[in-house]
KOLLO-334628 format. One line per 3 residues: their letters; for each residue x, y, z of C-alpha. Coordinates in Angstrom, 1 decimal, decimal comma. Layout:
BEGIN
a) X/Y/Z | ...
//
This chain:
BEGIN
xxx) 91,7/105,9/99,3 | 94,5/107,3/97,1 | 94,6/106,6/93,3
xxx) 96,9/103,5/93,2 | 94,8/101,8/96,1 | 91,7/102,5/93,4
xxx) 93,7/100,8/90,8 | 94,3/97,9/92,8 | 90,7/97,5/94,0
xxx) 89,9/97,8/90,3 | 92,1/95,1/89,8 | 91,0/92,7/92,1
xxx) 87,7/93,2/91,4 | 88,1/92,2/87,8 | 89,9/89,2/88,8
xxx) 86,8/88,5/91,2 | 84,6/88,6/87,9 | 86,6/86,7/85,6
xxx) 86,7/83,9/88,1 | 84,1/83,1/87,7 | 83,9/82,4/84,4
xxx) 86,9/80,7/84,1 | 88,0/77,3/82,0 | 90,6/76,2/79,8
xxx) 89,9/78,3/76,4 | 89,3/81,5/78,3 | 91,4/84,2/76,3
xxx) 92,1/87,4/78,0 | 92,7/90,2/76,3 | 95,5/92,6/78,5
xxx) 96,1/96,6/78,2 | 98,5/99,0/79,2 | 99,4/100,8/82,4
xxx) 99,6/100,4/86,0 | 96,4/99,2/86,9 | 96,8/96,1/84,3
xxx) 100,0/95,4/85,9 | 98,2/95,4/89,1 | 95,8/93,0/87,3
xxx) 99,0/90,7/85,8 | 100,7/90,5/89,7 | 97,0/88,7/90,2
xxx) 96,6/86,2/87,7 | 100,1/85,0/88,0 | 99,1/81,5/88,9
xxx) 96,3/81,4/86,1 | 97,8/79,4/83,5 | 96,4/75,8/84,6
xxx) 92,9/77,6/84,3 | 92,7/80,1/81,0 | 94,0/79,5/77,4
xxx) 96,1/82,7/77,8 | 96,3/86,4/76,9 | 96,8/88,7/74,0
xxx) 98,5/91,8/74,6 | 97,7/95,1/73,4 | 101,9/96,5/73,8
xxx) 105,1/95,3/74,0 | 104,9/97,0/77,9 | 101,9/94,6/78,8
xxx) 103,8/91,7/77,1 | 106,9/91,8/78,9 | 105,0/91,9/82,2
xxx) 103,1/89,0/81,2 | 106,3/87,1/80,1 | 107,0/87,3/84,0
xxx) 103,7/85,3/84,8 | 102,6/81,9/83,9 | 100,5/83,1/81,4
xxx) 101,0/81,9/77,7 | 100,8/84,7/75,4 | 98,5/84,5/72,5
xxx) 98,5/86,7/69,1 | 95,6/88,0/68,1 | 95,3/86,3/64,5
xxx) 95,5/82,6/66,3 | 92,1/83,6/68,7 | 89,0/83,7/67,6
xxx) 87,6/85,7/70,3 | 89,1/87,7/73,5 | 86,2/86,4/76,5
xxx) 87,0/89,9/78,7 | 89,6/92,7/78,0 | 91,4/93,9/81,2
xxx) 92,7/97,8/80,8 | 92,6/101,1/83,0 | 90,9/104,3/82,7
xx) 92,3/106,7/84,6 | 93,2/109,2/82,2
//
């Protein structure tokens, strides 16, 4: 399995966690890089179910802004329930 297939299983199976745990004042809190963005293709169609997200960039932002996910700052949360980023580095 090649790096970017890792990313992507990564990916999914943070999805497959969250899931589980989801409701409607569920914040997530999204990172940087490709495996997030591998993460943001799979929540797309979240927004009935979660709150929303607070970005840590202006790169994981704009991605978002593609979804149906409302994006949250951090001073109107009172806490992030998980925190989505990659570590490949």
């Amino acid at each position: 399995m090649d790096i970017e297939e890792q990313k992507k299983q990564s990916a999914k199976k943070a999805y497959e966690i969250i899931k589980k745990e989801l409701n409607k004042d569920l914040v997530l809190g999204i990172g940087t890089g490709s495996t997030t963005n591998y993460f943001i293709e799979i929540i797309n169609n979240l927004k009935p179910e979660i709150k929303g997200a607070v970005c840590s960039s202006n790169a994981s932002q704009e991605k978002l802004q593609t979804s149906n996910i409302e994006i949250l700052s951090l001073n109107d949360v009172h806490q992030i329930d998980f925190y989505i980023d990659g570590a490949d580095e």
